[in-house]
Backbone as a printed PyTorch tensor [residue, N CA C, xyz], in Angstrom:
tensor([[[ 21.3940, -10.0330, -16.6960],
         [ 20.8480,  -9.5240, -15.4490],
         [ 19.3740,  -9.9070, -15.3720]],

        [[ 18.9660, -10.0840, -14.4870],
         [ 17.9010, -10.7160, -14.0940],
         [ 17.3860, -10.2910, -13.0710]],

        [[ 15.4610,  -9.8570, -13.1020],
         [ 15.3510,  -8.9250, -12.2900],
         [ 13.9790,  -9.5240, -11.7360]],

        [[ 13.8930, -10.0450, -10.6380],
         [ 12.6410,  -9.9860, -10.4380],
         [ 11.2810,  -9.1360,  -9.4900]],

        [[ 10.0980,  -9.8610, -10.3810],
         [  9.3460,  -9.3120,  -9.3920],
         [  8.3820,  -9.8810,  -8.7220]],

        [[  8.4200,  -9.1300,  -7.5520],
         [  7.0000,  -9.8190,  -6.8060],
         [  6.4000,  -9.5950,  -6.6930]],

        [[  5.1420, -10.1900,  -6.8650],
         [  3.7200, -10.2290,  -7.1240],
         [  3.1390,  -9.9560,  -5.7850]],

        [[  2.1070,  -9.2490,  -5.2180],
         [  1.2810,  -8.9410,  -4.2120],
         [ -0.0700,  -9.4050,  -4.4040]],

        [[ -0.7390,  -9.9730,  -3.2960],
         [ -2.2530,  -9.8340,  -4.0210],
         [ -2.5740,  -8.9320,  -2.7790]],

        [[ -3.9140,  -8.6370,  -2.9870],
         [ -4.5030,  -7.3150,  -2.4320],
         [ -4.7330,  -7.7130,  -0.6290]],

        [[ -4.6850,  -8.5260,  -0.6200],
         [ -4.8630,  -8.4330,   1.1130],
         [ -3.1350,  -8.7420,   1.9790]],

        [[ -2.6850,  -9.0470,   1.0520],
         [ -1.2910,  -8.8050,   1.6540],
         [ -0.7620,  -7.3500,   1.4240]],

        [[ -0.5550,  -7.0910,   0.3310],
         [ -0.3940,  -5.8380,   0.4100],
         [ -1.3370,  -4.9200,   1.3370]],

        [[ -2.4070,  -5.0540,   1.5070],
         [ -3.3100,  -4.3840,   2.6710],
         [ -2.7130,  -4.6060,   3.5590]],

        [[ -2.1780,  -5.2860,   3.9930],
         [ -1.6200,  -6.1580,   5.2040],
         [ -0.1660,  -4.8840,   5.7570]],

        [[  0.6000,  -5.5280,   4.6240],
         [  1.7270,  -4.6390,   4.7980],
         [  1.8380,  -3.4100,   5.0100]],

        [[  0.4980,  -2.4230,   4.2960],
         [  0.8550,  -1.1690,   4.4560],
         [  0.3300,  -0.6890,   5.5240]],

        [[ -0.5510,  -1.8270,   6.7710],
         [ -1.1650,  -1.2690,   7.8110],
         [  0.1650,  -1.2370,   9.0650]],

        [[  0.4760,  -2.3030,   8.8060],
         [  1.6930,  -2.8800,   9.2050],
         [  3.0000,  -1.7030,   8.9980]],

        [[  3.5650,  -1.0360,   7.8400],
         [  3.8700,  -0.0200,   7.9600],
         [  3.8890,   1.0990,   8.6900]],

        [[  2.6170,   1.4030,   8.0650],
         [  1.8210,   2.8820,   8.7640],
         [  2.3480,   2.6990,  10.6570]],

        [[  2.0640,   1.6730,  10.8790],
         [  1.7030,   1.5240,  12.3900],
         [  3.7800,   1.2120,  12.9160]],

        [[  4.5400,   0.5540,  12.1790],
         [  5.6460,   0.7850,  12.4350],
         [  6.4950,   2.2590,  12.3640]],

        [[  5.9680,   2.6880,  11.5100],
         [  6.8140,   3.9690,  11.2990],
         [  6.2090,   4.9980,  11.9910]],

        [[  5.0360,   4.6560,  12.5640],
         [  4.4540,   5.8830,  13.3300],
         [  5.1680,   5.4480,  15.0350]],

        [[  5.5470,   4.0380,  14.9670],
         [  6.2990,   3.9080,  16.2500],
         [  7.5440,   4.3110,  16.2760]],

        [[  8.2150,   4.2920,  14.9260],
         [  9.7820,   4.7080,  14.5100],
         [  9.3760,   6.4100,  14.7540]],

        [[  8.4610,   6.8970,  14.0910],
         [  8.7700,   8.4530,  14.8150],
         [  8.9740,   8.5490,  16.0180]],

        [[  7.6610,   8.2890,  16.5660],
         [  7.6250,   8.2240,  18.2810],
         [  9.4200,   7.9850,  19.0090]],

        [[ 10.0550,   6.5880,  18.7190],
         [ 10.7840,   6.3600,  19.7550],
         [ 12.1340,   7.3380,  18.7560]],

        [[ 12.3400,   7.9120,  17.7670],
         [ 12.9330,   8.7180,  17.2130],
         [ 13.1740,   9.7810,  18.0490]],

        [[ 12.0100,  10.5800,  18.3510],
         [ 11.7410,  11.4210,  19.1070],
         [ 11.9540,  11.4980,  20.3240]],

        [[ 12.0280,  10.6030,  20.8500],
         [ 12.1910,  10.4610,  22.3090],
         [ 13.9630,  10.1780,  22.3770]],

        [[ 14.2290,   9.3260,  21.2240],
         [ 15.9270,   9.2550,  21.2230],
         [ 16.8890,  10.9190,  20.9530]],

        [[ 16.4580,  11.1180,  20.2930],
         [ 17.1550,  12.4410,  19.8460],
         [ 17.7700,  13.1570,  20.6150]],

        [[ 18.7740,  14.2570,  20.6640],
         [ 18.9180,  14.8950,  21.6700],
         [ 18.1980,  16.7650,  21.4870]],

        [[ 18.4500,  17.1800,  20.2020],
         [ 17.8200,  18.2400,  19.9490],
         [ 16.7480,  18.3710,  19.2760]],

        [[ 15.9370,  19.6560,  19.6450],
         [ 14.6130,  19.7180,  19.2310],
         [ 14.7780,  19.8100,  17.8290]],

        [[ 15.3980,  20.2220,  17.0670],
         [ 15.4970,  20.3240,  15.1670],
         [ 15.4290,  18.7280,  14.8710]],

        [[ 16.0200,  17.8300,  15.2850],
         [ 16.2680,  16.8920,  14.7820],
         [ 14.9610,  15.7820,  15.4350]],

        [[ 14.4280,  16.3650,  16.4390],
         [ 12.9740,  15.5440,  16.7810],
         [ 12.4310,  16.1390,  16.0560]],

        [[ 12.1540,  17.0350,  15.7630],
         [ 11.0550,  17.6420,  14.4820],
         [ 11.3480,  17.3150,  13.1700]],

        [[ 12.6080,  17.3300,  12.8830],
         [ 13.0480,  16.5930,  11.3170],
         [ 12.6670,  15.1500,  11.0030]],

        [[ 13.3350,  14.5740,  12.0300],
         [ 13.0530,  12.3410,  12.0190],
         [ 11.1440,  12.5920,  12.4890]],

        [[ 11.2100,  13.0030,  13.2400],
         [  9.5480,  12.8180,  13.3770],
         [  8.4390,  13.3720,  12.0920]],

        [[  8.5500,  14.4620,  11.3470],
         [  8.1580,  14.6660,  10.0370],
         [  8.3370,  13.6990,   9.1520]],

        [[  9.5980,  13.8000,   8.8450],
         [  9.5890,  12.3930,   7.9980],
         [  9.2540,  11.0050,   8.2290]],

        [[  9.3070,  10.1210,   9.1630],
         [  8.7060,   9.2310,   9.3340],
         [  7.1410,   9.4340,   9.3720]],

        [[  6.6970,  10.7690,   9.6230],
         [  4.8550,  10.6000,   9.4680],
         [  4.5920,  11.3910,   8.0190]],

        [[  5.4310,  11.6560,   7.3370],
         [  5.6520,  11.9610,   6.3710],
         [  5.6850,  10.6120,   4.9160]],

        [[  5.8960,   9.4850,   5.5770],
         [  6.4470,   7.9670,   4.8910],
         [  5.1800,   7.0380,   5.3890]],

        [[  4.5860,   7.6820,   6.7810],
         [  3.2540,   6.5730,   7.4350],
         [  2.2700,   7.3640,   6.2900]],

        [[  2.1070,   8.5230,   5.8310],
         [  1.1410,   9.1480,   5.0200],
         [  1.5190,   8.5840,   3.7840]],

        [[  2.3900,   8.5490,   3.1500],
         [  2.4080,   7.9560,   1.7090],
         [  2.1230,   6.7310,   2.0870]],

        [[  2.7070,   6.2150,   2.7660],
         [  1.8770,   4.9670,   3.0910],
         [  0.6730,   4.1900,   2.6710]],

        [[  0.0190,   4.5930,   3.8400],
         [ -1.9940,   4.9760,   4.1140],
         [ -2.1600,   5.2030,   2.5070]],

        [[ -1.4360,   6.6280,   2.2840],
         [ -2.5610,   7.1870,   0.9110],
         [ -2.1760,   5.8360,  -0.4250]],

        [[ -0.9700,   5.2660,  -0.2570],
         [ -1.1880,   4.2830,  -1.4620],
         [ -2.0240,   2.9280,  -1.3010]],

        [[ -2.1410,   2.5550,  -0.0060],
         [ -2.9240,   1.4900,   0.7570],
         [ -4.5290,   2.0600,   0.0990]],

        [[ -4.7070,   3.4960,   0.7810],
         [ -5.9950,   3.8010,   0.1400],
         [ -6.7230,   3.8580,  -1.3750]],

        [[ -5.5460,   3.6670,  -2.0590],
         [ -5.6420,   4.2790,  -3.5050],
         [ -5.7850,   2.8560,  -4.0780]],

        [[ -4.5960,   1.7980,  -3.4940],
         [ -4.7140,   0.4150,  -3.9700],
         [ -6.7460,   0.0970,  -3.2890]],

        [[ -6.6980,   0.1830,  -2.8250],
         [ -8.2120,  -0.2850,  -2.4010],
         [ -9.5200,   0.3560,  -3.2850]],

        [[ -9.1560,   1.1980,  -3.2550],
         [-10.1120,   1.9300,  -4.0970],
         [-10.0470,   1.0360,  -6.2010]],

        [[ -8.4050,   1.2690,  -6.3060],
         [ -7.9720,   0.6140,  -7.6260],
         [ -9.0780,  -0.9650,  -7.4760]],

        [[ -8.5630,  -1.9380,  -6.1580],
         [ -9.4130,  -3.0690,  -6.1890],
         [-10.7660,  -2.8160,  -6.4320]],

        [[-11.7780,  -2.3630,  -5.8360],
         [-13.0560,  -1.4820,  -5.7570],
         [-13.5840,  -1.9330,  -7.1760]],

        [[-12.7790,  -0.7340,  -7.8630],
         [-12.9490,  -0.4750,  -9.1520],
         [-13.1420,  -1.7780, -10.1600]],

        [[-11.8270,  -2.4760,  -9.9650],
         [-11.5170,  -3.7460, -10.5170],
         [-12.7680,  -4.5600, -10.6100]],

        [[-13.1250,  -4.9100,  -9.3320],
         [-14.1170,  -6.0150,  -8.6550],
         [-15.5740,  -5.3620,  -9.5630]],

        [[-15.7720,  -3.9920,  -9.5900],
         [-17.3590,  -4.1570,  -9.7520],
         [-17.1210,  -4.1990, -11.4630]],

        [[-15.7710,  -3.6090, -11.9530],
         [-16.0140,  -3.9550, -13.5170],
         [-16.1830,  -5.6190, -14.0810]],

        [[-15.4450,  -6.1430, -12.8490],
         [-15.4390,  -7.8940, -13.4630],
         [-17.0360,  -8.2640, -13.2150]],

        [[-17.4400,  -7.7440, -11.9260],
         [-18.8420,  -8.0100, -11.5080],
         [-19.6560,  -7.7260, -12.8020]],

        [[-19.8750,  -6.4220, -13.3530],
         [-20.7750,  -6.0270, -14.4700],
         [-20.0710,  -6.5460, -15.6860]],

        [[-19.0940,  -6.8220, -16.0480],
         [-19.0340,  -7.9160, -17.2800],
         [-19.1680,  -9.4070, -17.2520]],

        [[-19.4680,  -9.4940, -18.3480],
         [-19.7830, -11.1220, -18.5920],
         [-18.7950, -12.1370, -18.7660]],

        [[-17.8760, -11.2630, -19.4520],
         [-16.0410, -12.1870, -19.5250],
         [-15.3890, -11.4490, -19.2500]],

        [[-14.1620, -12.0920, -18.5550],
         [-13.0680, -11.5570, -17.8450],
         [-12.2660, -10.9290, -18.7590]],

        [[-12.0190, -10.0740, -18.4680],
         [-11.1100,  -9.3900, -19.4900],
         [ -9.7500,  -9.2230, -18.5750]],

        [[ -8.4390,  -9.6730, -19.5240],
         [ -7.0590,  -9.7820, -18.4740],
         [ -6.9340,  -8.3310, -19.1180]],

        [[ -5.8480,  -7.9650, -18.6590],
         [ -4.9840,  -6.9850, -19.0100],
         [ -4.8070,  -5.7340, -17.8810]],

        [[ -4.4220,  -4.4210, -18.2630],
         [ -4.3230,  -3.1940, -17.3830],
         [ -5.6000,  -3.0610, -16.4600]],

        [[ -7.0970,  -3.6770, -16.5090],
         [ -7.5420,  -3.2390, -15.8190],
         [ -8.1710,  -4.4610, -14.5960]],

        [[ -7.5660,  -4.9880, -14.6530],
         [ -6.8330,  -6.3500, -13.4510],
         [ -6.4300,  -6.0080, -12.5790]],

        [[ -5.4230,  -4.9580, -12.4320],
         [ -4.2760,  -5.2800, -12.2480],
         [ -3.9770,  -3.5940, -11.4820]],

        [[ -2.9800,  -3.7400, -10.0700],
         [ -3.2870,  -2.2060,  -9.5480],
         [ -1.7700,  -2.5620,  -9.1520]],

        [[ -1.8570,  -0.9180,  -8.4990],
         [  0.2500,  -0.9430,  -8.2680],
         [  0.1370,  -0.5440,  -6.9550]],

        [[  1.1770,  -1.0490,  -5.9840],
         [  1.6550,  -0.4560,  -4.6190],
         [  2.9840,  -0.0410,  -4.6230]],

        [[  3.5180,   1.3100,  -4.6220],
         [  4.3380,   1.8660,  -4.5690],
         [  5.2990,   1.1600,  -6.1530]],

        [[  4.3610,   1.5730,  -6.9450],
         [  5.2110,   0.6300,  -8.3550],
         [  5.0080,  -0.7430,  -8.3040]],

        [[  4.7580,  -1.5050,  -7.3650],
         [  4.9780,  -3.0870,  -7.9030],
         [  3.3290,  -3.4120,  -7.7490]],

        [[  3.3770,  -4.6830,  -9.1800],
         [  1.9390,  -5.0270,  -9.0640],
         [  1.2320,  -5.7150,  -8.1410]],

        [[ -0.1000,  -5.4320,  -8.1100],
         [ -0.8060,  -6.6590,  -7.0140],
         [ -1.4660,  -6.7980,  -7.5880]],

        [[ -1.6550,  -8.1950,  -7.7280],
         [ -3.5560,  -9.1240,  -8.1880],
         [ -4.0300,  -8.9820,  -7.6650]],

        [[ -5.1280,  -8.6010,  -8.3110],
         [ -6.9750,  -8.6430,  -8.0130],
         [ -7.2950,  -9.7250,  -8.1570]],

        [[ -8.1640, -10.5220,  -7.3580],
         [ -8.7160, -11.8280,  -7.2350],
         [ -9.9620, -11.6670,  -7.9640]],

        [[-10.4440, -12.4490,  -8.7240],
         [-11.7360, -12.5250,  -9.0520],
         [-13.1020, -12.0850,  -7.9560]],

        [[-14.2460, -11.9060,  -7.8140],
         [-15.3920, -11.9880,  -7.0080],
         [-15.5340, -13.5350,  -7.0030]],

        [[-15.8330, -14.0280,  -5.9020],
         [-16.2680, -15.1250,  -5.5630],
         [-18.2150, -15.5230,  -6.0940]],

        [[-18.2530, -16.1820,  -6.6030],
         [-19.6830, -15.9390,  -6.6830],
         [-20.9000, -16.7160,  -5.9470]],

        [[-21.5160, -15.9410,  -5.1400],
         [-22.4640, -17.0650,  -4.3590],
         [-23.8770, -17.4560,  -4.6920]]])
């Protein structure tokens, strides 16, 4: 068995989870408007802004993880690979790109 994975780097994954957020906040919306009873517009509409919030908050957390990344490579002198490279979106990894240096 054979399992793979895919790799993200940080502006795609940025990408995607804005992209998310902004779909599933339209999937509540027209949820809501489809439905026929009020329990079940309040149920599909929670949960879908319930899924745009985990969302956002891992989008936010990956950014912050990059943040972090960037100013430790910035203040060292050699790159150091390993765990602190390296950040997760919903479990799967994304690369951190080096700082560009000008």
């Amino acid at each position: 068995m054979v399992l793979a994975v895919f790799g993200l780097t940080l502006d795609s994954a940025k990408t995607y989870a804005s992209i998310g957020v902004v779909l599933l906040l339209v999937a509540a919306f027209v949820a809501a408007w489809l439905m026929k009873t009020l329990v079940q517009k309040l149920l599909v509409f929670v949960l879908f802004a319930a899924l745009a919030f985990a969302v956002w908050t891992q989008r936010t957390a990956l950014q912050d993880c990059a943040d972090l990344v960037r100013t430790n490579l910035e203040l060292s002198t050699t790159v150091v690979t390993g765990a602190e490279d390296e950040c997760t979106f919903f479990g799967v990894s994304v690369s951190i790109p080096a700082p560009t240096v000008s």
